[in-house]
Each structure stands twice: as C-alpha cells, then as structure tokens.
C-alpha positions in Angstrom: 2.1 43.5 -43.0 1.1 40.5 -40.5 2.8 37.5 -41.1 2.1 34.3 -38.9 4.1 31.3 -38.8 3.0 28.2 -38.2 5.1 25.5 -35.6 5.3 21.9 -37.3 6.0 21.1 -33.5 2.2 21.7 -32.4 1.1 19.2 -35.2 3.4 16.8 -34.3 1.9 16.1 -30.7 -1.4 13.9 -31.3 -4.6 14.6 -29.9 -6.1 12.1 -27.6 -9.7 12.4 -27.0 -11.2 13.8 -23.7 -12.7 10.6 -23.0 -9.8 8.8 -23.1 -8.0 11.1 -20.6 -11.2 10.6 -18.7 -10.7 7.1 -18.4 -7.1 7.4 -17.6 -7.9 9.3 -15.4 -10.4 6.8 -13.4 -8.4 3.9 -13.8 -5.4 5.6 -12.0 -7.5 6.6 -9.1 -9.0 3.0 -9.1 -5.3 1.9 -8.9 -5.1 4.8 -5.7 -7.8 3.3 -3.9 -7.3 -0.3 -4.6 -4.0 0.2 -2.4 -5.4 2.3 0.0 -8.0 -0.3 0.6 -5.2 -3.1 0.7 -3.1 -1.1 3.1 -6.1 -0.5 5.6 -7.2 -4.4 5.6 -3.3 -5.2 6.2 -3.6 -2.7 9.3 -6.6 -4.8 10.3 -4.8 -7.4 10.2 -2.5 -6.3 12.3 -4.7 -4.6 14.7 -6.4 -8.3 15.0 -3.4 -10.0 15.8 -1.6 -7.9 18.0 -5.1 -8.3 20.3 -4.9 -12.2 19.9 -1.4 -11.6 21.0 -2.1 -9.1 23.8 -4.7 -11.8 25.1 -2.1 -14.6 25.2 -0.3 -15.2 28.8 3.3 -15.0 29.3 3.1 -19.2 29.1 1.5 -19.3 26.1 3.7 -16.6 24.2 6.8 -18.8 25.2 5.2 -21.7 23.9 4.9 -19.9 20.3 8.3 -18.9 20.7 7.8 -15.4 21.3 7.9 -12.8 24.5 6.0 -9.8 25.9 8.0 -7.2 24.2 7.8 -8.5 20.7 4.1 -9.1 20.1 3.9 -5.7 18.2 6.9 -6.3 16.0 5.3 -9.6 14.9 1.4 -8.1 14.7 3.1 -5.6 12.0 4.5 -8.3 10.0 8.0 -9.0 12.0 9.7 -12.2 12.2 11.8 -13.5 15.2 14.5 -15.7 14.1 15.0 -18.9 15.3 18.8 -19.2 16.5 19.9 -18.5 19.8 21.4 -15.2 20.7 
C-alpha cells in the first residue's frame, strides 16, 4: 500500500510566470550595465583631467591652488582644502 502526502508548503509559494522572471531578469542587468557605463565615463573624466592637469606648468598649478604631486588626487575626484598647514 502506497500512500503519498501532499505538502500545503509547496502550494503556498505562488508561481510567477517565466516571463516575468525574464524581465526581472533584464532589468537587473540593465541596472549592471547602466553603472558600469557610469563608472567608465567617470574614469574618462578623470583620465581628461588629469591630462589638462599634466599639461599645466608649475605657474599655472599654483595659481589654481594646487601642486605637481596632487594633480592625480584631484583628477580622481580629490579635494585640497583650503587652510594653511
């Protein structure tokens, strides 16, 4: 004699449609990519500035307030404080 229970737990979970996952899915990986593309125009950015710094003379870096050393820190997004050391 076979007897087969049945679990009220697997009835209680409800079924979404594959569809639905699909599109889950897709707009999770449009959410991946939309910061992956916002993280790789920020390191353009960066990549610009820190030429248009690297181009700059000693002179003109003083002038902005800044020196030779820093012009990375402030291509990535640094900031130099203004009050004296």
């Amino acid at each position: 004699m076979n007897t087969t229970m049945h679990s009220s737990a697997a009835t209680a979970i409800p079924h979404r449609p594959v569809q639905s996952q699909l599109s889950d899915a897709i707009n999770a990986l449009h959410a991946i990519l939309r910061s992956i593309e916002a993280w790789l125009a920020a390191r353009h950015r960066a990549t610009q500035d820190l030429d248009a710094l690297a181009g700059m003379s000693d002179r003109e870096l003083r002038d902005i307030g800044m020196n030779r050393a820093s012009t990375q820190f402030v291509a990535l997004g640094g900031r130099i404080r203004d009050y004296p050391f």
